[in-house]
Chimera marker file (.cmm) of the C-alpha trace (Angstrom):
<marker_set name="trace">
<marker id="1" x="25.083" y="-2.280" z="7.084" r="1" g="1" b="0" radius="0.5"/>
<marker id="2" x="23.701" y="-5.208" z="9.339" r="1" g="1" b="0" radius="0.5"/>
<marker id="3" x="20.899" y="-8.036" z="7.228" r="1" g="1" b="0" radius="0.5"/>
<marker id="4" x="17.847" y="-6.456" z="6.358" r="1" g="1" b="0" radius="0.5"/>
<marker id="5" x="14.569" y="-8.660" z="7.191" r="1" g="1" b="0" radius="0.5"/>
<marker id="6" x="11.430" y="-7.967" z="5.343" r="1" g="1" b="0" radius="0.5"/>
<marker id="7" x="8.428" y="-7.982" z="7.979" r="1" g="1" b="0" radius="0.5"/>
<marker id="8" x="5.730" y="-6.725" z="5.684" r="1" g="1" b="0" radius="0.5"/>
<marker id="9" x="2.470" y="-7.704" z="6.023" r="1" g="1" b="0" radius="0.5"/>
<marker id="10" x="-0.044" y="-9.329" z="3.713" r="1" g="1" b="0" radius="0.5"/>
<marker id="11" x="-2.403" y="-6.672" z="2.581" r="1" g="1" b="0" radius="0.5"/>
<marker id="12" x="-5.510" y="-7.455" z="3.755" r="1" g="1" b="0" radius="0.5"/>
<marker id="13" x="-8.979" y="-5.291" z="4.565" r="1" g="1" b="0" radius="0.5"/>
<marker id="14" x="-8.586" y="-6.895" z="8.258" r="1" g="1" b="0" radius="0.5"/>
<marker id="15" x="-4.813" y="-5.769" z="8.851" r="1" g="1" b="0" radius="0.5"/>
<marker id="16" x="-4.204" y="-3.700" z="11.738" r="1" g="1" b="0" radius="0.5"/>
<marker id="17" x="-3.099" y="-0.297" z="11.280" r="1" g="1" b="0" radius="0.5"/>
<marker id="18" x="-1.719" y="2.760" z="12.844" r="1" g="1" b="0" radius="0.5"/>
<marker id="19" x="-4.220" y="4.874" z="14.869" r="1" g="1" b="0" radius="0.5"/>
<marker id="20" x="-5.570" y="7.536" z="12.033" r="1" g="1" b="0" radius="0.5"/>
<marker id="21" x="-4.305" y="5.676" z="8.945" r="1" g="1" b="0" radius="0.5"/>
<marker id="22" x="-6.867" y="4.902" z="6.064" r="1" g="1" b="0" radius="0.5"/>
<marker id="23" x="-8.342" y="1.479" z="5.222" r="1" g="1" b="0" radius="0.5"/>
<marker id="24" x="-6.888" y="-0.373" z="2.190" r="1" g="1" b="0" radius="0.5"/>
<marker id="25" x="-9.718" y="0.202" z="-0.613" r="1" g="1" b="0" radius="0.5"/>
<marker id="26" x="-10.469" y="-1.631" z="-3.919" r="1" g="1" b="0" radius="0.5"/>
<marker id="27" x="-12.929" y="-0.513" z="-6.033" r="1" g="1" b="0" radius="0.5"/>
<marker id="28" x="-13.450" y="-1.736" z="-9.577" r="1" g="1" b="0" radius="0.5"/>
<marker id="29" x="-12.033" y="0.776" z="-11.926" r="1" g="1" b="0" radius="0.5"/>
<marker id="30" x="-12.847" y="-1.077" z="-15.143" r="1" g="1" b="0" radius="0.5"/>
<marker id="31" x="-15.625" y="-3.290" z="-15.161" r="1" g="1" b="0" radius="0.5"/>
<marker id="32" x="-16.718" y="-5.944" z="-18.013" r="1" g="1" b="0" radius="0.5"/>
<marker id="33" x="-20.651" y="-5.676" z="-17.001" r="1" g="1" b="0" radius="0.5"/>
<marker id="34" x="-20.222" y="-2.065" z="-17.604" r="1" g="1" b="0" radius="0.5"/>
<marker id="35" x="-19.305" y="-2.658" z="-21.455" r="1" g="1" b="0" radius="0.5"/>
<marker id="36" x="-15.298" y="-2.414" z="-20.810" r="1" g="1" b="0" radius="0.5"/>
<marker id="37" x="-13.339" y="-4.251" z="-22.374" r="1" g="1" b="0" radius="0.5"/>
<marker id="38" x="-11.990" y="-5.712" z="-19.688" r="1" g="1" b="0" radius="0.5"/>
<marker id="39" x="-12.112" y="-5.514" z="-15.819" r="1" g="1" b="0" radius="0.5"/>
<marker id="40" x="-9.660" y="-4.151" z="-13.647" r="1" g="1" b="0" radius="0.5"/>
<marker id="41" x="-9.131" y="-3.366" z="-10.171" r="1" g="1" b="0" radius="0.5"/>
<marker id="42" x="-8.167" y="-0.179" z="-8.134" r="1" g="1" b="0" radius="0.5"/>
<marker id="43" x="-6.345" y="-0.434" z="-5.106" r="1" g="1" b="0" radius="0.5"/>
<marker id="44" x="-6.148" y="2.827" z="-2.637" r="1" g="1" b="0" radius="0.5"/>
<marker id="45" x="-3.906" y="2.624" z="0.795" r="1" g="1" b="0" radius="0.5"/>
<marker id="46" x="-1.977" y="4.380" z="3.000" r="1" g="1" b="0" radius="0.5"/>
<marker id="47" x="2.100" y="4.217" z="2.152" r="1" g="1" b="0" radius="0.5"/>
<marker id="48" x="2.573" y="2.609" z="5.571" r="1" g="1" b="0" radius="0.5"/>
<marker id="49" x="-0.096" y="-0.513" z="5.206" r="1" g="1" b="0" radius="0.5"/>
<marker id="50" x="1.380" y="-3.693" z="5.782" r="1" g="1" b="0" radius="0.5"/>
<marker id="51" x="4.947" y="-2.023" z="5.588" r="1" g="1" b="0" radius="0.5"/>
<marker id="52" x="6.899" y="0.965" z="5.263" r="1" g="1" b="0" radius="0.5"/>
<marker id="53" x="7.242" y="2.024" z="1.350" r="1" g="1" b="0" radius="0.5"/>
<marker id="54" x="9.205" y="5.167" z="2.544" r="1" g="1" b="0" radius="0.5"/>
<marker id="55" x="12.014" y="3.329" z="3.955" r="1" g="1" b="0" radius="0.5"/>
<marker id="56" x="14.847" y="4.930" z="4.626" r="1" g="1" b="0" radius="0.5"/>
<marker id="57" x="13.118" y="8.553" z="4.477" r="1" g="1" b="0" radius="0.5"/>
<marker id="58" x="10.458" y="7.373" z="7.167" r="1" g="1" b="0" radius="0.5"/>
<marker id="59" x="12.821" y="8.731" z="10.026" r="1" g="1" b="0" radius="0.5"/>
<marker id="60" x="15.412" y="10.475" z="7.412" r="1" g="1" b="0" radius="0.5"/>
<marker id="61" x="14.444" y="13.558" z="5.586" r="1" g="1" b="0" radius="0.5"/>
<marker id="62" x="17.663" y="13.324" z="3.291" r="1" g="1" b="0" radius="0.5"/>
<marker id="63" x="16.882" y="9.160" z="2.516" r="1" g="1" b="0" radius="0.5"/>
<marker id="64" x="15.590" y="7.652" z="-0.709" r="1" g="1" b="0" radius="0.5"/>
<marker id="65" x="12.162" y="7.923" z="-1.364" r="1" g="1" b="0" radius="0.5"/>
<marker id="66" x="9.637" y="6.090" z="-3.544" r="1" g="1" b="0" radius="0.5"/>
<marker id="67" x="8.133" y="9.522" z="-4.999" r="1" g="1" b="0" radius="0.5"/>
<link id1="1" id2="2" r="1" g="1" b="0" radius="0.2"/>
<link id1="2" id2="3" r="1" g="1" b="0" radius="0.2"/>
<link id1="3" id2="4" r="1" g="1" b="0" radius="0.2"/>
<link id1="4" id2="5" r="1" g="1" b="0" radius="0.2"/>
<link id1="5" id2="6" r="1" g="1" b="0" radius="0.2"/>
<link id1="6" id2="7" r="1" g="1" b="0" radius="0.2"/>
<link id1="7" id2="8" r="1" g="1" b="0" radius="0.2"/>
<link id1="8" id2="9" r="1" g="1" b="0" radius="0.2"/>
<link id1="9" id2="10" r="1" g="1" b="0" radius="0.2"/>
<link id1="10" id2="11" r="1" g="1" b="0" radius="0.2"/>
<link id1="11" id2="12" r="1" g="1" b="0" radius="0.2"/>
<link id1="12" id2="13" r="1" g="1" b="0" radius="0.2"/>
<link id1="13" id2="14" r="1" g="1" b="0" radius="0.2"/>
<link id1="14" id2="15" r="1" g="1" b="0" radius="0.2"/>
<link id1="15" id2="16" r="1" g="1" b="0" radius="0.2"/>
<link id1="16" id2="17" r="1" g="1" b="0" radius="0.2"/>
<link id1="17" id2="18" r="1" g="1" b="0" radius="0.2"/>
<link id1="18" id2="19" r="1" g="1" b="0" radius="0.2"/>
<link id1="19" id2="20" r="1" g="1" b="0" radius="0.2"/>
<link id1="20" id2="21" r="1" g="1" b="0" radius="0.2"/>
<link id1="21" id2="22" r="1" g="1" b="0" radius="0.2"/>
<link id1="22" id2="23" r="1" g="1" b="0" radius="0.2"/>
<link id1="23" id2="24" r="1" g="1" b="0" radius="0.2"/>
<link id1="24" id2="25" r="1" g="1" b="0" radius="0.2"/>
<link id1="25" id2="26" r="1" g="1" b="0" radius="0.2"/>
<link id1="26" id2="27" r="1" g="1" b="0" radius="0.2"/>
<link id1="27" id2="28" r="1" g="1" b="0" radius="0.2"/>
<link id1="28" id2="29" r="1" g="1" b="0" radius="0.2"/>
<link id1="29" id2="30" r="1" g="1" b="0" radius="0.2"/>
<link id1="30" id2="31" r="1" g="1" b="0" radius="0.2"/>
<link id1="31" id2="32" r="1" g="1" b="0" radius="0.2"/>
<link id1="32" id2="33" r="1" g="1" b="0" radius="0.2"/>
<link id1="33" id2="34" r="1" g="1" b="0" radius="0.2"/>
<link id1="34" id2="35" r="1" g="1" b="0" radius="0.2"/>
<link id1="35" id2="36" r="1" g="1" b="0" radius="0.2"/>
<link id1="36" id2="37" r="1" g="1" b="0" radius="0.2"/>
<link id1="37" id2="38" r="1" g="1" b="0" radius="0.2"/>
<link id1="38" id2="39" r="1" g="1" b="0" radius="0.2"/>
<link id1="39" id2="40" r="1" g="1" b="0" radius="0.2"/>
<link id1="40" id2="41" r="1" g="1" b="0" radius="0.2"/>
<link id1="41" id2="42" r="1" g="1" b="0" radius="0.2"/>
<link id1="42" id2="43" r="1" g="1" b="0" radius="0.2"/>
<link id1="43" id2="44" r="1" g="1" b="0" radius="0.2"/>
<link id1="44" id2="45" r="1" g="1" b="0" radius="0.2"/>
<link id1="45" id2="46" r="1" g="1" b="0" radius="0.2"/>
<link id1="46" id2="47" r="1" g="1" b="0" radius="0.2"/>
<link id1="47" id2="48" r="1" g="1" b="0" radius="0.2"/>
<link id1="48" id2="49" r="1" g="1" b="0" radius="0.2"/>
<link id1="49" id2="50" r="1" g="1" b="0" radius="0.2"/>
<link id1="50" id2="51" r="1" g="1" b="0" radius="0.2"/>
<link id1="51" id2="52" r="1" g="1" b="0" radius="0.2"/>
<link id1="52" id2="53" r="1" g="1" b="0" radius="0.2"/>
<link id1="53" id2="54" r="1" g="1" b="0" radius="0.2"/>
<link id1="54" id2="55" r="1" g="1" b="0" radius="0.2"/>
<link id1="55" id2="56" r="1" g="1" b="0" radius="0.2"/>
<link id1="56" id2="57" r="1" g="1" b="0" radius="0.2"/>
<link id1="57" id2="58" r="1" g="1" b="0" radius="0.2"/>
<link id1="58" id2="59" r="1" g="1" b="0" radius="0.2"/>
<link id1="59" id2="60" r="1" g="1" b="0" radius="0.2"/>
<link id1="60" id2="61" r="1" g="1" b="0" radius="0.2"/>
<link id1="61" id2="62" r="1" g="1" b="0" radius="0.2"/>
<link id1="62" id2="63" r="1" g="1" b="0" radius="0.2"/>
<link id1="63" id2="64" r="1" g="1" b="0" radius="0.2"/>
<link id1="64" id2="65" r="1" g="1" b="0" radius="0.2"/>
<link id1="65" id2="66" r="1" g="1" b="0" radius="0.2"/>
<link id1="66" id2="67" r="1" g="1" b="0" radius="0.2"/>
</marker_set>
């Protein structure tokens, strides 16, 4: 197998995306001003923002995948 070079992407609510994919969303899941404990931070995207997490199954039904 040849070098593998990592061109992900910063995730970032600007970055472009693929016709149709969703937005990456954060929304506060734990929140100190609502009396938790301690705040904390949900993060919602499509598997293909910024790069491809289903590498090698993207194009290969029988490759790994992340699931």
């Amino acid at each position: 197998m040849g070098q593998l070079i990592d061109i992900s992407r910063p995730i970032q609510s600007e970055i472009l995306l693929h016709p149709g994919d969703p937005r990456p969303m954060l929304s506060r899941y734990k929140d100190i001003r609502r009396a938790d404990d301690y705040n904390l931070t949900q993060l919602s995207m499509g598997i293909h923002t910024g790069t491809h997490f289903d590498f090698p199954r993207h194009f290969d039904e029988h490759g790994a995948a992340n699931e």
